[in-house]
C-alpha positions as CSV (number, residue, x, y, z in Angstrom):
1,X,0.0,0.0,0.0
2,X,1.8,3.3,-1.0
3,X,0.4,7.0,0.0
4,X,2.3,9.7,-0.6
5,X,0.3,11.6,1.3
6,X,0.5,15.5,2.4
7,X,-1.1,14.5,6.0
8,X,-3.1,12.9,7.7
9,X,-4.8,13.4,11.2
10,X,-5.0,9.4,11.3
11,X,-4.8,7.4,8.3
12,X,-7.9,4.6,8.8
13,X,-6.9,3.7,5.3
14,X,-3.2,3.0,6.5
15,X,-4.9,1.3,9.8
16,X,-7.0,-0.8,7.5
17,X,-3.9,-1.9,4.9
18,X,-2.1,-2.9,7.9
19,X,-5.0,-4.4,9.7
20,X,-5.2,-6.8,6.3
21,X,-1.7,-7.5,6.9
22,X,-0.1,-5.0,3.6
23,X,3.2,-3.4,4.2
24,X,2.8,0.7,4.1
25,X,5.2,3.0,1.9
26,X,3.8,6.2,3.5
27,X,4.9,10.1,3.8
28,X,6.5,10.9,7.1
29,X,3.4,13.3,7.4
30,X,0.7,10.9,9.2
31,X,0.9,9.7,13.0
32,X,2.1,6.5,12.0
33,X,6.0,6.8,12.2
34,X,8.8,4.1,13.1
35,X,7.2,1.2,10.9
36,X,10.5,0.1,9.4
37,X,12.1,-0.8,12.6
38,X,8.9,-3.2,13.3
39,X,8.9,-4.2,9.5
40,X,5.6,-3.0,9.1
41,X,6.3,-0.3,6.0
42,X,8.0,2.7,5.6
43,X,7.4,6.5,6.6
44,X,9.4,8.7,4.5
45,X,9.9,12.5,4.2
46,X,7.8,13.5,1.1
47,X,9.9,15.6,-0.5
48,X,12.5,12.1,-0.4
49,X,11.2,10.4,-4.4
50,X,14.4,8.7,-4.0
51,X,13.7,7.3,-0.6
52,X,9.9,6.2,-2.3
53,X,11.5,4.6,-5.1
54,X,13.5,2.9,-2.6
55,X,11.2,1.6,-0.4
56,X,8.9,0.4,-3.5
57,X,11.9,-1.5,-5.0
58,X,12.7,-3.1,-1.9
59,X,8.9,-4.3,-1.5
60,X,9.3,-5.7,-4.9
61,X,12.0,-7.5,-4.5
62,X,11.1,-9.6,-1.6
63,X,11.1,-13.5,-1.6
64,X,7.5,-14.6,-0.5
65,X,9.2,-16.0,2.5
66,X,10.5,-11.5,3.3
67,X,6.9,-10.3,2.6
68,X,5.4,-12.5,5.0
69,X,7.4,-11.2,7.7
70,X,6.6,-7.4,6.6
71,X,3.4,-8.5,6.2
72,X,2.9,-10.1,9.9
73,X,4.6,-6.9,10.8
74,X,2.3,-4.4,9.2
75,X,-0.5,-6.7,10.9
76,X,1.0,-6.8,15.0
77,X,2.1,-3.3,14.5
78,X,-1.9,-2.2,13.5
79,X,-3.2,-4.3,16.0
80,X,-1.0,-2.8,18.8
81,X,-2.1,0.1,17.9
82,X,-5.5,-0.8,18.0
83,X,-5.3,-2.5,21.2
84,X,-4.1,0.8,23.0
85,X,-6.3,2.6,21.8
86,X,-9.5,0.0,22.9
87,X,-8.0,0.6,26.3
88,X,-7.9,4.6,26.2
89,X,-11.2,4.4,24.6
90,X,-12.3,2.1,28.0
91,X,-10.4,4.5,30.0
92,X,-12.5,7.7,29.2
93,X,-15.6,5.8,29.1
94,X,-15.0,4.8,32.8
95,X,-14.0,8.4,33.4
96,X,-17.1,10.3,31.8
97,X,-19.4,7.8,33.5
């Protein structure tokens, strides 16, 4: 899933590519930041076409055996993210109650 995108305030569409365990080649310019470390995609500067091209090749060039690990990685990376955010949602609820 690639979005060069010029921001986002979330990203449910990067939430859901991950969620359906797809890698992300994304713009540095969403909340969603550090993904290569966790193998889960790429968050790259915009203004970076080299870095895009990059991150596309290297995608491309993966052995079925590499994309199912970026792949599981896009997909605990989401779901981590989703768990937190279960529990903060829980939290306020029990707060404003």
């Amino acid at each position: 899933f690639v979005l060069p995108t010029h921001g986002e305030n979330f990203g449910h569409e990067i939430l859901e590519a991950m969620l359906n365990s797809k890698p992300v080649v994304i713009s540095d310019r969403t909340p969603w930041s550090g993904l290569s470390e966790r193998k889960a995609g790429y968050d790259i500067p915009l203004d970076d076409a080299q870095g895009f091209a990059e991150a596309i090749c290297a995608m491309a060039a993966l052995d079925q055996a590499g994309y199912d690990r970026w792949a599981d990685g896009a997909f605990e990376f989401a779901r981590e993210r989703q768990r937190a955010n279960e529990k903060s949602k829980s939290d306020y609820l029990k707060i404003f109650s």
